[in-house]
N, C-alpha and C positions, 0 to 999 in steps of 0.2 A: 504494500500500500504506500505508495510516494507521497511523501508530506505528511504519513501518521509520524503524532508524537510518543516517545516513550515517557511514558511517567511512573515510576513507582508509589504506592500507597501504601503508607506503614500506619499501623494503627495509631492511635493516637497516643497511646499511653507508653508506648516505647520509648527507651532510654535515648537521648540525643548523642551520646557517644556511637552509640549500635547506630543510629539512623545516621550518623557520617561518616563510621566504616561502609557502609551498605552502599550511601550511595558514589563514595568511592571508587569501588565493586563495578558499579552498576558503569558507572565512566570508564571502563577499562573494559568492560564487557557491550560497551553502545555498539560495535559496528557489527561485533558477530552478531545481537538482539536484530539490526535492522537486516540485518541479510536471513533470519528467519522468524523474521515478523508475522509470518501468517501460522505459526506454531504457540505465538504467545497469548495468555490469556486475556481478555479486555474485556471491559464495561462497556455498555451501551449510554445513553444519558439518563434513562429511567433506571439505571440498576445505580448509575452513581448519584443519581435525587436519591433514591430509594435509603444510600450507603448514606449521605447526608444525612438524611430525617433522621437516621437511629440515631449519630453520631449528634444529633441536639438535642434528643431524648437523654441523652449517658450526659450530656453536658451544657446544663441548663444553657451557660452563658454564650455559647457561640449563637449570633443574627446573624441576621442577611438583611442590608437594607437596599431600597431601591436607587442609583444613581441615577445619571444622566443618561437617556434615551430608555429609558426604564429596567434596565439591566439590573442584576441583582450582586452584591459587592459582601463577600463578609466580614463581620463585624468578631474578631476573637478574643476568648477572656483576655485579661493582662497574663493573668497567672501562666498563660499557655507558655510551652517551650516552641520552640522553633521546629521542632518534628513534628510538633500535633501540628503546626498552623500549615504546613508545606504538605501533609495528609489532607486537610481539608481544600488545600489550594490546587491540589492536584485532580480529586476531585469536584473540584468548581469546573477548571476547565473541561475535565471530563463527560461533565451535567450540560455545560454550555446553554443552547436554549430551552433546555428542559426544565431548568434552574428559572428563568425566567419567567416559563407562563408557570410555575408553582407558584400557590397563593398560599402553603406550610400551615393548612388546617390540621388540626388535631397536634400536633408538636405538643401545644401547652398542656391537652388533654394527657398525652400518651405518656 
């Protein structure tokens, strides 16, 4: 697929030391991933909304607010580390306009 990105998703709660060995890793292993990119596993944008919703459910404080052109922008704890925010960033673009027309009913319920 010419022009798919790679992106890793590590859970959120993973140690930031681990998540910048990993993605280390992951930089040294890009060209063999793109030369068999149709072997790897990937999201669709409703499976990565879908991996969001949980992901606000386990952590109150992550939003999403609407910007400019009505796109959807997240909003993360302070408290987060930089692995959980690069998790959730990865999955945004993942989401892309799927992320968009969600209007994240039931979130505050679930």
């Amino acid at each position: 697929m010419p022009g798919s990105a790679i992106l890793a998703v590590f859970p959120p709660s993973l140690e930031p030391e681990l998540v910048a060995h990993v993605a280390e890793l992951l930089a040294e292993a890009r060209d063999y991933l793109r030369q068999h990119i149709d072997r790897l596993p990937s999201l669709t944008p409703t499976e990565a909304m879908t991996t969001i919703k949980a992901i606000m459910r386990q952590h109150r404080g992550l939003r999403f607010c609407r910007g400019e052109g009505g796109s959807m922008w997240p909003i993360y704890p302070r408290t987060w580390s930089a692995g959980q925010r690069a998790t959730v960033q990865a999955l945004w673009f993942a989401a892309g306009p799927a992320l968009d027309r969600d209007d994240f009913k039931g979130i505050d319920a679930g």
